[in-house]
N, C-alpha and C positions, 0 to 999 in steps of 0.2 A: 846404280841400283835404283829400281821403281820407290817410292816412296809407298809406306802403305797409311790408310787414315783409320785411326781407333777408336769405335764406337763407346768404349770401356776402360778407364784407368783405372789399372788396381790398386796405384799409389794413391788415388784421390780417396777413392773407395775406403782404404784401410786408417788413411787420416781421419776422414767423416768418422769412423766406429771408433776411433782413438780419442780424438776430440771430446766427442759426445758422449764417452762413458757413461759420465752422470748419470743421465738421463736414462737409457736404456739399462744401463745397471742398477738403479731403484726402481725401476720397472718393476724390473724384473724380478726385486729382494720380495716387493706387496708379489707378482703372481707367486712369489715361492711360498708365501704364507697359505696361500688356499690349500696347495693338498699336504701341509703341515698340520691346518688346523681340522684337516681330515683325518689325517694319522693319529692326531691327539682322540678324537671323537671318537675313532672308532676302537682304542686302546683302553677307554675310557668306559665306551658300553660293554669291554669285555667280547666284541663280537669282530673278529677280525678276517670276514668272508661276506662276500654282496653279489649280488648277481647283475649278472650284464645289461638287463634290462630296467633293474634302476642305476647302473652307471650310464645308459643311454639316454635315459631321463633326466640327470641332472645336467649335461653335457648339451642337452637341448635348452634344458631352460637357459643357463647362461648363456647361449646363445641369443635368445628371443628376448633375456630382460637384462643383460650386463653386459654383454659385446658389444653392442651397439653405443651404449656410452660409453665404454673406456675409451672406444674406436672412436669415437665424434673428438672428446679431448686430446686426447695421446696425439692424435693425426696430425694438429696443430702445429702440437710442441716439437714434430719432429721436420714438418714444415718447415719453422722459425728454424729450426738449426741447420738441415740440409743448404738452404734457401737464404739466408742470411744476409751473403755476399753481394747479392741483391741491391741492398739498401744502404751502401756505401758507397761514396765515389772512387775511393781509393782501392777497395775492395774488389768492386765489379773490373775496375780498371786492370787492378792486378790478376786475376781470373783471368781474363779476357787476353793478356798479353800471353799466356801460356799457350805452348804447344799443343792446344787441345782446343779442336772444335766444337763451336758450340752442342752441336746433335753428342760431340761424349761427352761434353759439361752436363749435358739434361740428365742423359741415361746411366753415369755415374752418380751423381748425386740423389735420382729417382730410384735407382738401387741401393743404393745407400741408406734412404730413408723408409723404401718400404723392410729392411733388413732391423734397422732399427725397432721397425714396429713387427717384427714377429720374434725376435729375440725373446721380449719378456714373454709374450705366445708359448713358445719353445719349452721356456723353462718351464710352465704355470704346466703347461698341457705333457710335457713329456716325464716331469716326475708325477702328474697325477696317475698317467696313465700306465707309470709303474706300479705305482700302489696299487692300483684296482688291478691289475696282472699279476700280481704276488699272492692277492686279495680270491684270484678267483672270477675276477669281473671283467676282465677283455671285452672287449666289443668291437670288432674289426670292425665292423658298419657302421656305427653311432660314432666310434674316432673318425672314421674316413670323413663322414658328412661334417660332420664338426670342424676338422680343419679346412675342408673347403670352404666351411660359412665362413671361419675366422679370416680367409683370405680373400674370399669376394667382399667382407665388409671390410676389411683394411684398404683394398684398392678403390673402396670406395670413398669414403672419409679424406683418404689420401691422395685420391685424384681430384677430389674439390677445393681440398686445402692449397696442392697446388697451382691451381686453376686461379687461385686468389690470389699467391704467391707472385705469379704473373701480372696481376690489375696492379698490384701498389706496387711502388717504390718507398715508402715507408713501413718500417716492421710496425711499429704501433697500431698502425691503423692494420695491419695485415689480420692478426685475432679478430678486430671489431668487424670487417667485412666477413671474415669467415663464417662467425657464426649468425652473422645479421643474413648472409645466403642460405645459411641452412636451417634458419626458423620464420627467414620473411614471410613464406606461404601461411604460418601459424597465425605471426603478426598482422596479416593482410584482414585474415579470417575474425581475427576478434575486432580489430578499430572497424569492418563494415559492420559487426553484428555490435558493436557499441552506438555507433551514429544510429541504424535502425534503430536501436530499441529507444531514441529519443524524439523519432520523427513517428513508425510507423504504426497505428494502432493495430497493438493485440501482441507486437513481435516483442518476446521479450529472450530469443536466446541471448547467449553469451559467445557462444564458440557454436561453431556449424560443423566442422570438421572433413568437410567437401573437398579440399585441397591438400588434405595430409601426406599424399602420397607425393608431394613436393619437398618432405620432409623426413629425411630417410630414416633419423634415430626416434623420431614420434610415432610414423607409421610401420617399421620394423619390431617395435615395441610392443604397437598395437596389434599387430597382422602376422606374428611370427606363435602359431598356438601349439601348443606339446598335445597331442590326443593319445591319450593313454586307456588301453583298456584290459580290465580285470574280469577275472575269474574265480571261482572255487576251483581246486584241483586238491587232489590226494598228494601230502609230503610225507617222507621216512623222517622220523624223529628219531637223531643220530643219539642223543646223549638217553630218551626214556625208551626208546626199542618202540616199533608199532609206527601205525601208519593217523596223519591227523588232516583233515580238510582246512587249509586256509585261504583267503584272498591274495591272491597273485597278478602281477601284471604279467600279462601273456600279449601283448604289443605298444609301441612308442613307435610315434611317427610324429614330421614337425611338418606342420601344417603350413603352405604357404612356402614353402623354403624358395621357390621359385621368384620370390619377391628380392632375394639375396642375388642370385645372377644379373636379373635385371638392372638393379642398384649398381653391382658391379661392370657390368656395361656401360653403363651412364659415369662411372669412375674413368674408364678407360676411355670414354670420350671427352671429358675434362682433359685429361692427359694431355691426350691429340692437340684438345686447342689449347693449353698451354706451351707444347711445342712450337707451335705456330705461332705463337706470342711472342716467345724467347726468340724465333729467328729474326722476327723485327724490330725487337727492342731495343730500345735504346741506352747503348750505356749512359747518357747524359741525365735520364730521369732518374736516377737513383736519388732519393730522399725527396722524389715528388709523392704527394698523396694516390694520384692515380697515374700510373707510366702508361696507359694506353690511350690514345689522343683520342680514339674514338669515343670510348669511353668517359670522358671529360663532362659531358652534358647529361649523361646520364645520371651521375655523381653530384650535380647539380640539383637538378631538377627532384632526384631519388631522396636528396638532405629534406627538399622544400616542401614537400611531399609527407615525409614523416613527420617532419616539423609542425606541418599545417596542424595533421590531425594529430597527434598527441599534446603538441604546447599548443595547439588551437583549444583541443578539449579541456586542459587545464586553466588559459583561460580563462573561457565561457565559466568555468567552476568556480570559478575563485573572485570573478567579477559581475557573474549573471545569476546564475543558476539559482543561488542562495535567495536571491530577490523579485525572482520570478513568480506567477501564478502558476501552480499545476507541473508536473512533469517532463510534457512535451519540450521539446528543443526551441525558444523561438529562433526563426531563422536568420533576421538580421544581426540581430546582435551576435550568433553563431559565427556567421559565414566573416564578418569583422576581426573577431576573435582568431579565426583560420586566419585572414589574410596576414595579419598583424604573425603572426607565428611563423607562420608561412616565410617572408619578406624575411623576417629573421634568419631564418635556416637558407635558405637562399645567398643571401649575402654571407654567409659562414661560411656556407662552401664556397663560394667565387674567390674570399678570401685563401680559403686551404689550396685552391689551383693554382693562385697566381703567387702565393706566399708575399701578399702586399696587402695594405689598405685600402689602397686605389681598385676600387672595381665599378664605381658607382657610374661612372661614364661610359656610354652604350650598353646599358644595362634595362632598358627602360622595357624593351620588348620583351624580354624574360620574365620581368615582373608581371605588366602588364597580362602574359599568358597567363602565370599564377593566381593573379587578381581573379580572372576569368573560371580560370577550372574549379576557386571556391567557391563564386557563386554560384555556378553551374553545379556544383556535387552540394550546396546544400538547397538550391531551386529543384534538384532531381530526387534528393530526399520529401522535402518536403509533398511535392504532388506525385509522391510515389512513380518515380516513372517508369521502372520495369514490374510493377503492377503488383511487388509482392504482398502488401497486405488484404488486396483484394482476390488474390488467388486462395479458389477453392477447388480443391481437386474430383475430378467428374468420377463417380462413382464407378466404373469401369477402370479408373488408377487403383484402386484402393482392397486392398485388402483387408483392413480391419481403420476404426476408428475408434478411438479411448475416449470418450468423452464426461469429462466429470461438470457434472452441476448438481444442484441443490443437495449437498454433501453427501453426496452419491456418485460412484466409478460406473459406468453402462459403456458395454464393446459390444460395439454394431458391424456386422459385415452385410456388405452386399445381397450376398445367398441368404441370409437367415431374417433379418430385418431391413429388408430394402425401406418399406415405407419411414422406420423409426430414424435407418441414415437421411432419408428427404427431410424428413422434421426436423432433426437436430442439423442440418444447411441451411435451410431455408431461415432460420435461427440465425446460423452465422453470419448471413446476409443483411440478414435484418437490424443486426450488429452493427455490421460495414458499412451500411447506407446511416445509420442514425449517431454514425461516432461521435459526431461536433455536440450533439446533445448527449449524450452519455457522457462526455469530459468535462461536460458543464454540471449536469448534475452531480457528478461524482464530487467534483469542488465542493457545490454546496454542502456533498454530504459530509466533506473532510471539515466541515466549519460550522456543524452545529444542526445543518435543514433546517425544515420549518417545524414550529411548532404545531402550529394548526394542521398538518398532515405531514404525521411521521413519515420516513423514510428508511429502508433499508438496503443493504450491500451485499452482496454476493460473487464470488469467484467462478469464472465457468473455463474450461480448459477442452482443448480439442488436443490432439492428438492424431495425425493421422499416418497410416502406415503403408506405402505404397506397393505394387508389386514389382517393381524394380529393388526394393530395399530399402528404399529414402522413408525418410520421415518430414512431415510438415506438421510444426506443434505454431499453437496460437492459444493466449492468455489476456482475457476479456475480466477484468475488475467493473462488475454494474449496479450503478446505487438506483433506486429509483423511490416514489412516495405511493402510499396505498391507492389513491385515486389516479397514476398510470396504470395500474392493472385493470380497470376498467377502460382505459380507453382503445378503442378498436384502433389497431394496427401500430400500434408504440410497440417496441422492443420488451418493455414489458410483460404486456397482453400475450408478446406473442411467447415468450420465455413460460409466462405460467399456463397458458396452454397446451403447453409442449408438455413440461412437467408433470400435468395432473391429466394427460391424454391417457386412458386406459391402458395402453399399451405398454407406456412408459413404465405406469403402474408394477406391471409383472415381471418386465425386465430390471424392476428396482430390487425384486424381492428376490432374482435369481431362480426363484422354484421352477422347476422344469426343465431348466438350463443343462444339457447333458456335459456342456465342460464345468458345470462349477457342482462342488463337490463340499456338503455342508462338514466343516469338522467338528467347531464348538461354538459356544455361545455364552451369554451370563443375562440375569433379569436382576435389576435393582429396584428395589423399590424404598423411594425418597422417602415415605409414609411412616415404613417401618421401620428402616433402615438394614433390612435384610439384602443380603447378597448370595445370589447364589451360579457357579458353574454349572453350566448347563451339557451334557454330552450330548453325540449326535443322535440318540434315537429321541429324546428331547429336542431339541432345535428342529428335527422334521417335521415331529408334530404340531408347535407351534407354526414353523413355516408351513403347514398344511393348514392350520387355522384361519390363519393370516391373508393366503389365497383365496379361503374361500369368501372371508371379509371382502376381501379386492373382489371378486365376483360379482357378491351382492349390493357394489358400492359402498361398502363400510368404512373402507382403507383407501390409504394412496395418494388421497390429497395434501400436498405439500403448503404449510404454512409459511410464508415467507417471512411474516412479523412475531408467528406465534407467542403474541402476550395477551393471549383470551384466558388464557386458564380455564378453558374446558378438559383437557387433555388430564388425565391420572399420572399423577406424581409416581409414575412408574416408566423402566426402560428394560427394552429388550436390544441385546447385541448379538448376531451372530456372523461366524468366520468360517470363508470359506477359500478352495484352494483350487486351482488347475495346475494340470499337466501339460505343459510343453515340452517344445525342444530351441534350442537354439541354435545361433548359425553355423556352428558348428558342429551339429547333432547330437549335443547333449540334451539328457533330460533334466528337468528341473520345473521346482514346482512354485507359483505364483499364486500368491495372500490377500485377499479382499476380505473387507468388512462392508457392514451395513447396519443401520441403528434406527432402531422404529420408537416410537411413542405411542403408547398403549391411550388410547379414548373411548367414552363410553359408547360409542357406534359402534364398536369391535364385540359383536357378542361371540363369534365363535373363538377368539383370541379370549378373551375372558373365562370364556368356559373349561377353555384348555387349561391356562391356568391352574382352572380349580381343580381337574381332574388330576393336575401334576403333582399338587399341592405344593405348590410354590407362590398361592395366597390364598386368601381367603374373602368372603366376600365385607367384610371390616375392612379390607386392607387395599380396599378398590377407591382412592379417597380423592379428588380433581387438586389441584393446585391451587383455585380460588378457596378449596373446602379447607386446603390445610395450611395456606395461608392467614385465611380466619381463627383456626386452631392456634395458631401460634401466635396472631394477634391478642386473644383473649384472654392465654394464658400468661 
């Protein structure tokens, strides 16, 4: 009789779910809780009928904000157990002497575990989805989608886990690698945007978020949107008779769901190559850290690497930082710091490969590269070498720029104020070029400045919004002393020319702006101590006063030191709002303020005022006036 070869043991298969009870039966007790604690709620409000379109709607969100996590952990766990056999010598030995070829060892056990991981699935998902069918709330289409996401994210989760499963021959380190693959792109993203923010002037993100989609349960989290949309509609009110208008949702749809397929592609190509793993694997590696030889340097090199820059950065913290002048990162002492971390993590792993002490012998080349690549990534930080703090994006990029200075928010586009975006660049550049003196002043200014000619500090923030979608933000801290504002082409000069340029002017006050939309306001005056709400047929008219000031040159000019005390111990605030949409085409509405100081140049501001009666001319009193006042008395 022909022999036949079986891709599939059932006895292997039923052991693994026998075995592994535990696990997949506490699962499965937490999903039985969800539509328990459903039954409870809704026995609770008395209301035990829902409609399918909010059963389709909660069915999405767990999807997009709890699937993705239990699936990232769960995956693991069922990993470690399917997988196990792995990381014993005696274990794989035994496995391996059985009747059973490797290709049914994969494909029973990969059954096995993705069975594992839809069991509690089963449960969670099939009595909820009695209750809402008992309930009234069936959704053939929001169940259908639903378990399809539940299943492209399991094979996904599950195909990386195993993918892992194959690199080590040790279970301990099996977790640690899994999830250090599944959040390195996040990890990657913040130690580059940590080292910038201590080299490059202006950069101060934290996280860029440019790579996330290398990160399936950060970016499915993020990128997975329920869009739900409401109505008025006429309902029959069953219990008082008669017909009543309420808000309804009248569609759900989950935005992006195509991002779930994808992912699960990229599962089932893990698989693949853990396939191909397992056929060349060796049973001898079992209880090594990494059982794929190729992989050996990678694992190496990847310790000395993360080594470098995290116990480098700590380091540098813990031995420099503290004793430094100024902010900035300096570099030798930095790139020391790295090597020294570096060399550590290096020789960690060489130890974990060879499971000896002995590695230090023809070792010297490998160090030697590492030596090399820290001084190279902090010589490439420091002279900026992919250009990014000097990168300004050519107004033809740009769709919009946010730019806040002189505690004021101004959004410049292309179309609307071409000249105001060249001024506020031209600005940034002048930034750019003059940094070494700006960190120098800044110092002074963190330690006292000169007495003989004061100084001041000020935050300025760019913003910029591309039309691809990207954003480029830059955060510029500039102290400077009253006599750089006179001197022609200092960063100074050119900062308060910017500021008190007429244009700026108008676009500070918003009047005219057909997106900003004044809502309310308030006028305090220090004098009297009166406070007053101001609505919006109010706030126009003063904002109508105000402009015309700016017109006649009365307004506008920005005081950077303002300790004259000419100005009236009075304020005006007013708030104002636009309408967007977001990238999902919601609408929603965006809050700006602005805040003026009333001086006696402002006569049509003044007169407004009076005519509001919200003061008087007693109540019109400078700073110097009522400072004397309260000297005297």
């Amino acid at each position: 009789m022909q022999s036949k070869t079986s891709f599939f043991n059932r006895t292997l298969f039923r052991k693994n779910l026998s075995r592994y009870w535990p696990l997949w039966g506490f699962a499965s007790f937490v999903g039985f809780l969800a539509p328990a604690a459903a039954l409870v709620r809704m026995a609770q409000s008395g209301s035990m009928s829902v409609e399918p379109l909010v059963v389709r709607q909660s069915y999405y969100y767990l999807v997009g904000d709890i699937v993705p996590i239990i699936s990232l952990v769960y995956a693991i766990l069922c990993a470690m157990a399917v997988w196990n056999y792995l990381y014993n010598p005696r274990s794989v030995g035994m496995m391996h002497s059985l009747p059973i070829r490797r290709q049914g060892l994969f494909l029973t056990n990969l059954l096995s575990g993705l069975a594992m991981m839809a069991i509690p699935y089963l449960v969670a998902g099939g009595l909820g989805t009695l209750l809402f069918a008992c309930c009234g709330g069936f959704d053939a289409w929001g169940t259908l989608a639903t378990v399809l996401a539940v299943i492209g994210q399991s094979v996904t989760f599950f195909g990386l886990a195993t993918f892992c499963a194959f690199l080590t021959g040790n279970i301990f380190a099996l977790p640690v690698l899994y999830f250090l693959f599944n959040f390195l792109a996040p990890l990657g993203d913040w130690l580059c945007n940590l080292f910038a923010r201590g080299f490059l002037f202006g950069f101060t993100a934290d996280y860029s978020g440019s790579v996330d989609f290398l990160c399936p349960v950060v970016y499915l989290t993020q990128r997975l949107y329920v869009n739900t949309e409401m109505s008025y509609q006429e309902v029959f009110n069953v219990q008082g008779g008669g017909h009543s208008t309420e808000y309804v949702i009248t569609s759900v749809t989950l935005e992006n769901a195509w991002l779930i397929a994808a992912y699960a592609a990229a599962g089932l190509v893990f698989l693949a190559l853990a396939y191909l793993l397992y056929r060349r694997r060796e049973s001898e590696r079992a209880g090594d850290v990494v059982a794929v030889r190729v992989f050996r340097p990678v694992f190496r090199f990847g310790v000395a690497t993360l080594s470098a820059l995290l116990g480098g950065r700590l380091l540098y913290a813990l031995l420099w930082e503290s004793f430094q002048v100024g902010d900035t990162f300096t570099p030798v002492p930095l790139a020391i710091c790295l090597i020294v971390a570096g060399l550590i993590g290096y020789y960690a792993a060489s130890m974990l490969l060879a499971k000896s002490l002995r590695v230090f012998r023809g070792s010297a080349v490998g160090a030697l590269c590492l030596v090399a690549a820290c001084v190279a990534f902090c010589a490439g930080m420091r002279y900026d070498l992919f250009g990014i703090e000097r990168r300004i994006p050519d107004q033809n990029e740009i769709t919009q720029l946010e730019i806040y200075l002189a505690r004021n928010t101004y959004y410049l586009t292309p179309e609307d104020q071409p000249e105001l975006l060249s001024g506020a660049q031209d600005l940034q550049r002048t930034l750019i070029a003059q940094k070494d003196l700006i960190r120098s002043n800044y110092e002074t200014y963190r330690h006292g400045g000169s007495s003989s000619d004061p100084d001041a500090s000020t935050n300025i923030r760019y913003i910029y919004t591309l039309k691809n979608g990207a954003t480029v933000e830059r955060f510029y801290v500039v102290s400077f002393a009253r006599s750089d504002l006179q001197t022609s082409g200092s960063y100074a000069n050119v900062m308060d020319s910017f500021v008190n340029s007429p244009a700026l002017r108008q676009a500070r006050l918003r009047w005219g702006d057909p997106e900003f939309h004044v809502e309310s306001g308030s006028f305090d005056s220090q004098s009297t101590g009166d406070y007053f709400n101001l609505g919006t047929q109010e706030c126009e008219t003063l904002l109508s006063a105000i402009a015309r000031d700016a017109e006649n040159g009365n307004w506008g000019r920005y005081d950077w030191f303002e300790d004259d005390g000419t100005a009236y111990a009075m304020d005006l605030s007013f708030d104002f709002y636009r309408d967007l949409i977001d990238e999902h085409g919601t609408h929603y509405r965006s809050y700006d303020s602005i805040y003026i100081t009333v001086r006696p140049e402002m006569t049509e501001t003044k007169q407004a005022l009076l005519d509001l009666n919200l003061a008087t001319e007693q109540d019109f009193v400078t700073w110097q006036e009522l400072n004397g006042i309260t000297t005297e008395a």
